[in-house]
C-alpha positions in Angstrom: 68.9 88.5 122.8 71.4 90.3 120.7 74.8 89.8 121.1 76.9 93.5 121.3 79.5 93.9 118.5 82.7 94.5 119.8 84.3 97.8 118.0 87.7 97.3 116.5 89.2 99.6 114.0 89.7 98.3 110.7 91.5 100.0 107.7 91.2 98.8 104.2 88.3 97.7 102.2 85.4 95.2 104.3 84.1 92.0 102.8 81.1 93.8 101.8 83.5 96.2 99.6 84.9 93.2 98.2 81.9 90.9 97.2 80.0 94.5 95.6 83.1 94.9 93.4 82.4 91.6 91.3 79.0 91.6 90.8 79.2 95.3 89.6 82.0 94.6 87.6 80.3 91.8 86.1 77.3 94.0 85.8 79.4 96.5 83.7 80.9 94.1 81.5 77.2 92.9 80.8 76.3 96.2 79.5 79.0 96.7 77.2 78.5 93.1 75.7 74.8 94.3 74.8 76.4 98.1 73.3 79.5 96.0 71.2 77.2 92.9 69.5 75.2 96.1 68.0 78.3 95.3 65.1 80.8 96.5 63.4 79.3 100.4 62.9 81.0 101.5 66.3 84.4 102.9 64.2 85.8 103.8 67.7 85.7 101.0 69.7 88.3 98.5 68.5 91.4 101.3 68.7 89.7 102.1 72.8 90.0 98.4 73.3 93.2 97.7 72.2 94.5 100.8 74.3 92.3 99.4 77.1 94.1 96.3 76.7 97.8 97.2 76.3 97.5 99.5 79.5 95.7 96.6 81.2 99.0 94.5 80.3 101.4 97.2 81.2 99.7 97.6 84.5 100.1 94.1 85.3 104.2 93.7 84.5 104.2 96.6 86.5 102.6 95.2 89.4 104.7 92.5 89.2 107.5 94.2 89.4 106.4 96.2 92.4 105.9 92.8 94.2 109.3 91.9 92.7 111.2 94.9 94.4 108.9 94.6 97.7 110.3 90.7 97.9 113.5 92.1 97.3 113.6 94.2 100.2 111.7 91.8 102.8 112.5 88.7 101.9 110.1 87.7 105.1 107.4 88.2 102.8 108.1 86.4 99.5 106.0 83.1 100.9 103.0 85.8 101.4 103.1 87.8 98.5 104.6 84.9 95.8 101.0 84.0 95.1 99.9 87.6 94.8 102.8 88.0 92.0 102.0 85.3 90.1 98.6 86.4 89.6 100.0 89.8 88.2 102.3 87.9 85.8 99.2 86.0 84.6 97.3 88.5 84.8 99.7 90.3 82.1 100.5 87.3 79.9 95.7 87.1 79.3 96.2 90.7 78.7 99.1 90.5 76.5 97.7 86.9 74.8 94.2 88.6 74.2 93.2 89.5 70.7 91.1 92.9 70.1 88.4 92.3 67.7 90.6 94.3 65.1 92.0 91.3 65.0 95.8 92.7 66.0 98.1 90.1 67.1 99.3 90.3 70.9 102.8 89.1 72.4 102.7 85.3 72.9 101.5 83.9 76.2 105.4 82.2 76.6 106.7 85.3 76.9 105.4 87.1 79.9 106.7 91.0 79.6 109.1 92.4 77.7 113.2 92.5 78.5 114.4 95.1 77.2 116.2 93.2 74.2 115.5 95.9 71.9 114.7 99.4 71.9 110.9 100.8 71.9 109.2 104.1 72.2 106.5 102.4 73.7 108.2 100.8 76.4 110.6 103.1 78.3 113.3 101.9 80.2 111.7 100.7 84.0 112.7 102.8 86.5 113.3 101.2 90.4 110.2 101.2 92.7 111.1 102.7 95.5 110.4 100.6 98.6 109.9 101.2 101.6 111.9 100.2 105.0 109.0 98.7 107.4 107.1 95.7 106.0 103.5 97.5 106.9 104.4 100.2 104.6 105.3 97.9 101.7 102.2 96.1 102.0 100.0 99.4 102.2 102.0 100.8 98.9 101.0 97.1 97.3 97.5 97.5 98.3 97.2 101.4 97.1 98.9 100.2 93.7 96.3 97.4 93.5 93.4 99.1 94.4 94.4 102.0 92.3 94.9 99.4 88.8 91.9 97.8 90.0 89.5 100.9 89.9 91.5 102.2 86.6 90.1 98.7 85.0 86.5 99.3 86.3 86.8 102.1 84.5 87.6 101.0 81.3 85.3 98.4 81.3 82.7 100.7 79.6 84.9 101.8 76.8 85.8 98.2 75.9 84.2 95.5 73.5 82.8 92.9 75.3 85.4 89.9 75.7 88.1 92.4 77.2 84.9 93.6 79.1 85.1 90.6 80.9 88.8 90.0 81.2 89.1 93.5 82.8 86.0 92.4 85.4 87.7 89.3 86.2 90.9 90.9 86.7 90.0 93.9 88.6 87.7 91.8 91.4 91.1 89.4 91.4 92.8 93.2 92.6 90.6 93.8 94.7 91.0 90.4 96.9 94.7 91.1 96.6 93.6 94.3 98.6 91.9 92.8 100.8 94.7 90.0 101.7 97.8 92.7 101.7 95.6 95.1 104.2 93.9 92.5 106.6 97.1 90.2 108.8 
C-alpha cells in the first residue's frame, strides 16, 4: 500500500537538480577533453581559456566578498556561511594557481585575491555589495549569486581546454550545493 506524500512548498533547486548538475557537468568537461587533445591546431582555444579562467577567479573573490559583506551585516550567520566562504576563497586561489596551456603564469596560490596595492585596468576598484536587512533575503541574494556563477561556469565549460574543463565542473557542482545549503534551513 502506498504511502500519500504530504505536499509542502519548496523553493530552490531539489536534490534531483543537484545530483543532475555534476554528472552533466562532468559530461561536458568529457567532451571538451576529447575536442582539446585533437593538438595544438585549435589557434583559439588557449586565449578562450585563459579568459575562462580569469573570470572564473574573479567570480570567486567576488563571491567571497559577498559572503564577506553578508557576515558583516548578520553576524548570526558567520558559523553558517564561514564554510561557504572558504570554499569561494579556494575556489579563487585553483583558479588563480591554474596554468592555461599557453603556458601563462597565474598569481601564486599564497596570495588569495588581489588588495588593491597597486593600480590596474583590469581590476577596478570593488565597489560595496549592498546587503540586505532580513537574514532570508541575504541568503536568497547568496543563493541567486551562486547559482548565477555556477550556470555562467557550465557554460564556459565548452569553450575551455580540458584541465580548466574540469576545474570549472568541479567548481560549478560545488555552487550549486552552496545553493542548495543557503536555500533549504
Amino acid at each position: 500500500m502506498p504511502f500519500p506524500h504530504a505536499p509542502r512548498a519548496r523553493t530552490g533547486p531539489r536534490r534531483r537538480s543537484l545530483l543532475a548538475v555534476a554528472p552533466a557537468a562532468l559530461f561536458a568537461a568529457g567532451c571538451s577533453a576529447a575536442a582539446e587533445d585533437s593538438g595544438p591546431t585549435a589557434g583559439s582555444r588557449p586565449p578562450a581559456g585563459e579568459r575562462a579562467r580569469a573570470r572564473a577567479a574573479r567570480d570567486s573573490r567576488e563571491l567571497a566578498e559577498r559572503y564577506d559583506a553578508v557576515i558583516a551585516a548578520h553576524a548570526g550567520l558567520a558559523q553558517r556561511l564561514g564554510p561557504l566562504r572558504e570554499d569561494a576563497v579556494r575556489h579563487a586561489k585553483a583558479f588563480e594557481s591554474f596554468e592555461t596551456s599557453a603556458g601563462a603564469a597565474s598569481p601564486s596560490p599564497e596570495s588569495p585575491a588581489p588588495t588593491g596595492a597597486g593600480p590596474s585596468a583590469s581590476s577596478p576598484v570593488p565597489v560595496p555589495v549592498p546587503v540586505p536587512a532580513k537574514e532570508k533575503d541575504a541568503l536568497a541574494g547568496l543563493a541567486a549569486a551562486e547559482r548565477e556563477i555556477a550556470d555562467r561556469r557550465l557554460e564556459a565549460l565548452l569553450d575551455a581546454p580540458a584541465e580548466l574543463a574540469r576545474l570549472l565542473a568541479s567548481v560549478a557542482a560545488a555552487g550549486a550545493a552552496h545553493v542548495f545549503l543557503l536555500t533549504e534551513g
